[in-house]
C-alpha positions as CSV (number, residue, x, y, z in Angstrom):
1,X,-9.0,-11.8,36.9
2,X,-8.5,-8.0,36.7
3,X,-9.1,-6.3,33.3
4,X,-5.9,-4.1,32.7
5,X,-7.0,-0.8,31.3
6,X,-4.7,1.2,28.9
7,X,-5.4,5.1,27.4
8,X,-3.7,7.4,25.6
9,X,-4.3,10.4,24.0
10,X,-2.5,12.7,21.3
11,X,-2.8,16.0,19.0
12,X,-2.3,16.1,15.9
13,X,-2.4,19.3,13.8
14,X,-2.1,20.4,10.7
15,X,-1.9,23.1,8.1
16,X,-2.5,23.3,4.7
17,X,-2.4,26.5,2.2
18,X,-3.1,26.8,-1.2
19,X,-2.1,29.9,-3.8
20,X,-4.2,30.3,-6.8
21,X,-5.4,29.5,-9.5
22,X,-3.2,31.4,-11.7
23,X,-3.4,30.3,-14.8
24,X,-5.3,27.3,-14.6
25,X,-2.7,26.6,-12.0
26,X,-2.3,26.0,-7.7
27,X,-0.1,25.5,-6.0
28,X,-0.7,24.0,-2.2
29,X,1.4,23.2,0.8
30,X,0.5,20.6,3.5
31,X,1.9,19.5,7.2
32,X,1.5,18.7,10.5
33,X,1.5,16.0,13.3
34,X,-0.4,12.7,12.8
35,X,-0.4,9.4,14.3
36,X,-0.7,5.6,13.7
37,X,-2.4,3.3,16.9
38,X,-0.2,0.0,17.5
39,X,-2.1,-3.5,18.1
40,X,-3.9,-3.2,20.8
41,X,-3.3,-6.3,22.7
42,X,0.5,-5.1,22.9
43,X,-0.1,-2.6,24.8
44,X,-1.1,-5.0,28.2
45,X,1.6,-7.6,27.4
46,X,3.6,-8.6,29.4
47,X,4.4,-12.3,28.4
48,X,5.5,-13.6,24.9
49,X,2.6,-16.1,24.0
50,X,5.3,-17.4,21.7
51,X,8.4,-18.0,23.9
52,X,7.3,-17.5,27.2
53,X,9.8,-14.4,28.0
54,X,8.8,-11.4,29.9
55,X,7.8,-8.6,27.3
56,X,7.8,-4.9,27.3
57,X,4.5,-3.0,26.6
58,X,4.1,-0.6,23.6
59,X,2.6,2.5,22.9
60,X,-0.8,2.7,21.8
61,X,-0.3,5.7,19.7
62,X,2.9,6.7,17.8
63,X,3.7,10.1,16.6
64,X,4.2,11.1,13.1
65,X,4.9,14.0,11.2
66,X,4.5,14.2,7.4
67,X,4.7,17.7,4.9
68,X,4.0,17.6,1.2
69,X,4.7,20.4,-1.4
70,X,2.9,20.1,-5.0
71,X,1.1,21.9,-8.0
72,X,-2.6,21.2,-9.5
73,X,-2.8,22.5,-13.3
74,X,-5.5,22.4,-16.3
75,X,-3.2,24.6,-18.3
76,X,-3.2,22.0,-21.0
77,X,-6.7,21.6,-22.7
78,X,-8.9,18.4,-21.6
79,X,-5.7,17.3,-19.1
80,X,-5.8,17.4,-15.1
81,X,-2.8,17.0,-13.9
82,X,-0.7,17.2,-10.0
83,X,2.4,16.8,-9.2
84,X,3.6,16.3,-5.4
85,X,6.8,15.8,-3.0
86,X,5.8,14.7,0.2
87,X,8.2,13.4,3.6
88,X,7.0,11.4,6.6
89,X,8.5,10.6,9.6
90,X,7.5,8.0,11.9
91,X,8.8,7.1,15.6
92,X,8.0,3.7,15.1
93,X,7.4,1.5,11.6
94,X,4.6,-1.0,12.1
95,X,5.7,-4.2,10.4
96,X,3.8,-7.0,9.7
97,X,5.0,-10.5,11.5
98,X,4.4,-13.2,9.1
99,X,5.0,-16.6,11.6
100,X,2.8,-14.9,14.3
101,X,0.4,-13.0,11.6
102,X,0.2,-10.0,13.0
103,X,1.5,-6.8,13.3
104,X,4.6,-5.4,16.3
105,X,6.3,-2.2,16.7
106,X,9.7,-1.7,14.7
107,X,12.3,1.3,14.5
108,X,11.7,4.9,14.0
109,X,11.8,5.8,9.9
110,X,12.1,8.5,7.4
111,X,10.0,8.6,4.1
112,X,10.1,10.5,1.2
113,X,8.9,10.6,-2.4
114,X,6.9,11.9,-5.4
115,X,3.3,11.3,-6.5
116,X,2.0,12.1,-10.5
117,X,-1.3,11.9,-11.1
118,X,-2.6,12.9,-14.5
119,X,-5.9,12.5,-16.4
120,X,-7.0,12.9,-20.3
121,X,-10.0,13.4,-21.8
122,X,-10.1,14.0,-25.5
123,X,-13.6,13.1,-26.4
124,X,-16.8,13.3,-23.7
125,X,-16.9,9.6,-23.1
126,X,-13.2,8.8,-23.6
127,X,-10.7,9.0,-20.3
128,X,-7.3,7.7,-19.8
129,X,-5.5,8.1,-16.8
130,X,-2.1,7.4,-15.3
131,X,-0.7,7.7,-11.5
132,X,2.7,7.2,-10.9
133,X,4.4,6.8,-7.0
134,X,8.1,6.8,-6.4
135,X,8.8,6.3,-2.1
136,X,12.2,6.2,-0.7
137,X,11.9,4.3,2.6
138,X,14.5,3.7,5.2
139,X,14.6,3.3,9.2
140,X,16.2,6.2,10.4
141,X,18.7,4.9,13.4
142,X,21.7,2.4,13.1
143,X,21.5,-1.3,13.1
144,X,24.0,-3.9,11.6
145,X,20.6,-5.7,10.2
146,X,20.4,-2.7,7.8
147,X,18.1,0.2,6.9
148,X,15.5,-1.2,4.8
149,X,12.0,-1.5,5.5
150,X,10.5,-4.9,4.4
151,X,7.7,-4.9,2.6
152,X,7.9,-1.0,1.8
153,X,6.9,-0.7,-2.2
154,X,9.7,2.0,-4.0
155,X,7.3,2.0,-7.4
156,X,3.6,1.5,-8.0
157,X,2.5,2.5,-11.9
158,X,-1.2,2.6,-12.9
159,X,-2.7,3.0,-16.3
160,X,-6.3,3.3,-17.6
161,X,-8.3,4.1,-20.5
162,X,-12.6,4.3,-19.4
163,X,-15.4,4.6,-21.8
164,X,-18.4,6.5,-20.1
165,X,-22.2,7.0,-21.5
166,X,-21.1,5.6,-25.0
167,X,-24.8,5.7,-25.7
168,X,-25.6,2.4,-23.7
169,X,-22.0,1.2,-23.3
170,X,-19.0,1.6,-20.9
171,X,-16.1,-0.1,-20.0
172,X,-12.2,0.3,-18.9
173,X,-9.1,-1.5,-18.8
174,X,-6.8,-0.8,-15.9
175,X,-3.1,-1.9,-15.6
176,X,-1.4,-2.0,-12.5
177,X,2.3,-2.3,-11.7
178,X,4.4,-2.8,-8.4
179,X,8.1,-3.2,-8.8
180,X,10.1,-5.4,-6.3
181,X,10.7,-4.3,-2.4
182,X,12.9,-5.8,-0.2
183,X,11.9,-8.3,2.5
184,X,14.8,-7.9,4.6
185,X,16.5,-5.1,6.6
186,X,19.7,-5.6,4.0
187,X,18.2,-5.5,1.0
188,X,19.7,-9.2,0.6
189,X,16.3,-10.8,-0.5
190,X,13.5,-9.2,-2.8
191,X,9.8,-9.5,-3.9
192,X,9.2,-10.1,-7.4
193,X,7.1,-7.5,-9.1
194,X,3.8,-8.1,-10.5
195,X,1.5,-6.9,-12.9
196,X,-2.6,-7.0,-13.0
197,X,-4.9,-6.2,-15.5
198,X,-8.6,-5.8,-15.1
199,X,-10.7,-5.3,-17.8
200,X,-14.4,-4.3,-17.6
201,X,-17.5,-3.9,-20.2
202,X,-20.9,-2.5,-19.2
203,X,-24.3,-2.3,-20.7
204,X,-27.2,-0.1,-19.9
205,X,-30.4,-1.7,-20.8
206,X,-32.4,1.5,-19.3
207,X,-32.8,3.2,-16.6
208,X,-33.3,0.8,-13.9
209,X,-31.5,-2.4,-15.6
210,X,-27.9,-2.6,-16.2
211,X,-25.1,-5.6,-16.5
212,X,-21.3,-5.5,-16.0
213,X,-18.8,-8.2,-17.4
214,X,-15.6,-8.5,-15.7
215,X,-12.3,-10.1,-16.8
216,X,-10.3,-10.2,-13.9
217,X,-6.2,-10.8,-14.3
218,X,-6.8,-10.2,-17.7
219,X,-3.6,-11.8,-18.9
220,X,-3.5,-14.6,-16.3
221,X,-0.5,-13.0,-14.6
222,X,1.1,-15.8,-11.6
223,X,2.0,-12.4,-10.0
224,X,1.8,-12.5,-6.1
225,X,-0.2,-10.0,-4.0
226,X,2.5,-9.8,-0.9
227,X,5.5,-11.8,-0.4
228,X,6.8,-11.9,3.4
229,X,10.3,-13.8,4.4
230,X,10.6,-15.6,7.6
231,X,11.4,-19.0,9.3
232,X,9.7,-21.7,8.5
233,X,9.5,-25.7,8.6
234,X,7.9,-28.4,6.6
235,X,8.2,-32.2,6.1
236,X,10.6,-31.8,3.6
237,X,13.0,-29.2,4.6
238,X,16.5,-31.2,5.5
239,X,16.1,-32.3,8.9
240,X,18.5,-30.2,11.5
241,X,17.9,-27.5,9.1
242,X,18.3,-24.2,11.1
243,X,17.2,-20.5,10.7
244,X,19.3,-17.2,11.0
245,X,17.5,-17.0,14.2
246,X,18.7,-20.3,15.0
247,X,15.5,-21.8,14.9
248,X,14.6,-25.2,13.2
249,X,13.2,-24.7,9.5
250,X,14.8,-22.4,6.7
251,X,14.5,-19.2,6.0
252,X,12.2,-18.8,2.8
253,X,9.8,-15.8,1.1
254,X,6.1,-16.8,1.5
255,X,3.5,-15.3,-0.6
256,X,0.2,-15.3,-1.1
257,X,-0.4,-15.7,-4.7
258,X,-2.7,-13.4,-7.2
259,X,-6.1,-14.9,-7.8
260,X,-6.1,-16.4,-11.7
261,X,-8.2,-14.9,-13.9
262,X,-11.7,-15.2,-13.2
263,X,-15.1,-14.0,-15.3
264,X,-17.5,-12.1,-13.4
265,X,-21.3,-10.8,-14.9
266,X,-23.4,-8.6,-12.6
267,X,-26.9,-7.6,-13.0
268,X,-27.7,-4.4,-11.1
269,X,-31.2,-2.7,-10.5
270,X,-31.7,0.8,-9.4
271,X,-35.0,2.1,-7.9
């Protein structure tokens, strides 16, 4: 059987400036072309392993193009902080297909959104941080299914406080929060959010020995990492039971819950 050979190639560039510091203070702007590659085995198919049906071939590469606009400062004392506004634009969203597990070409989008980043350091071996992401994601042509992007995150919130070279000790607790995203083009059906925390101590026995003590899901959280919504059918769904696709089974959110909290102690050894 002949092997089917696909290539493609693409440019992609960019520019970035920065002015300053003034101030303690820069300010930078980025843009350009970019790309994202498509699953590989799409691009030689030409029959649907699932149904049979003749199928169209994608792209291997699709373009994007992305700028972002932001500030850097230390004007406050012991504080890092940046703020940014970015957009991207893609010809083609790359969406996860739960049934089949894996990935196929969508519609073209348009992102936009905000990205705060800040770090504190009152004492030399004290550091809290926080990073906060705000996205706005939405296919950019018409369809009657709707504009949303499933599985596109609006909010992610992370907090943190680290203890560093606290003679022998260290240690941080990190919080992390991702608010609900839709799973469906109308918006209709919605993740739950979750939140995780981590928690961390170390000890430094000397120079070559050290040992780390980890308290993962701190709080036990039944959070899920990913939630996905498609047709599916088990022994007890209602029999005739029929998806929007008209399908047998029932349209349902599956997720793949958040490992419970586990204890973990390392020993390391550096030479």
């Amino acid at each position: 059987m002949p092997v089917e050979i696909v290539d493609a190639t693409i440019t992609s560039p960019k520019l970035s400036l920065v002015f300053g510091p003034w101030n303690k203070t820069e300010f930078f702007v980025n843009g350009g072309y970019g790309f994202h590659s498509n699953d590989a085995r799409g691009t030689v198919i030409t029959i649907d392993p699932k149904t049979g049906s003749p199928a169209d071939p994608v792209t291997p590469l699709v373009r994007t193009k992305g700028a972002e606009l932001g500030v850097r400062t230390q004007i406050i004392p012991n504080v890092d902080s940046s703020l940014a506004f970015w957009v991207l634009n893609q010809d083609s969203e790359l969406l996860f297909t739960g049934d089949a597990g894996t990935t196929e070409p969508s519609r073209p989008s348009h992102r936009k959104g905000i990205e705060w980043i800040n770090s504190y350091r009152p004492l030399p071996w004290l550091l809290f941080d926080a990073q906060f992401s705000y996205s706005e994601a939405r296919f950019s042509d018409s369809d009657p299914a709707g504009n949303r992007i499933p599985g596109a995150v609006p909010f992610v919130a992370q907090v943190g406080a680290t203890v560093q070279d606290l003679g022998r000790w260290s240690g941080s607790l990190q919080l992390r929060y991702v608010s609900p995203y839709p799973l469906i083009e109308d918006d209709s059906v919605r993740s739950d959010p979750s939140t995780i925390a981590n928690l961390r101590i170390g000890y430094k026995f000397n120079k070559t020995w050290s040992a780390h003590f980890d308290v993962l899901n701190l709080f036990n959280s039944e959070a899920h990492d990913i939630d996905y919504f498609y047709c599916s059918r088990l022994k007890s769904d209602p029999a005739g039971s029929t998806c929007s696709d008209g399908s047998a089974g029932v349209d349902d959110i599956h997720f793949h819950p958040s490992e419970p909290r586990q204890f973990r102690f390392t020993i390391t050894a550096r030479f």
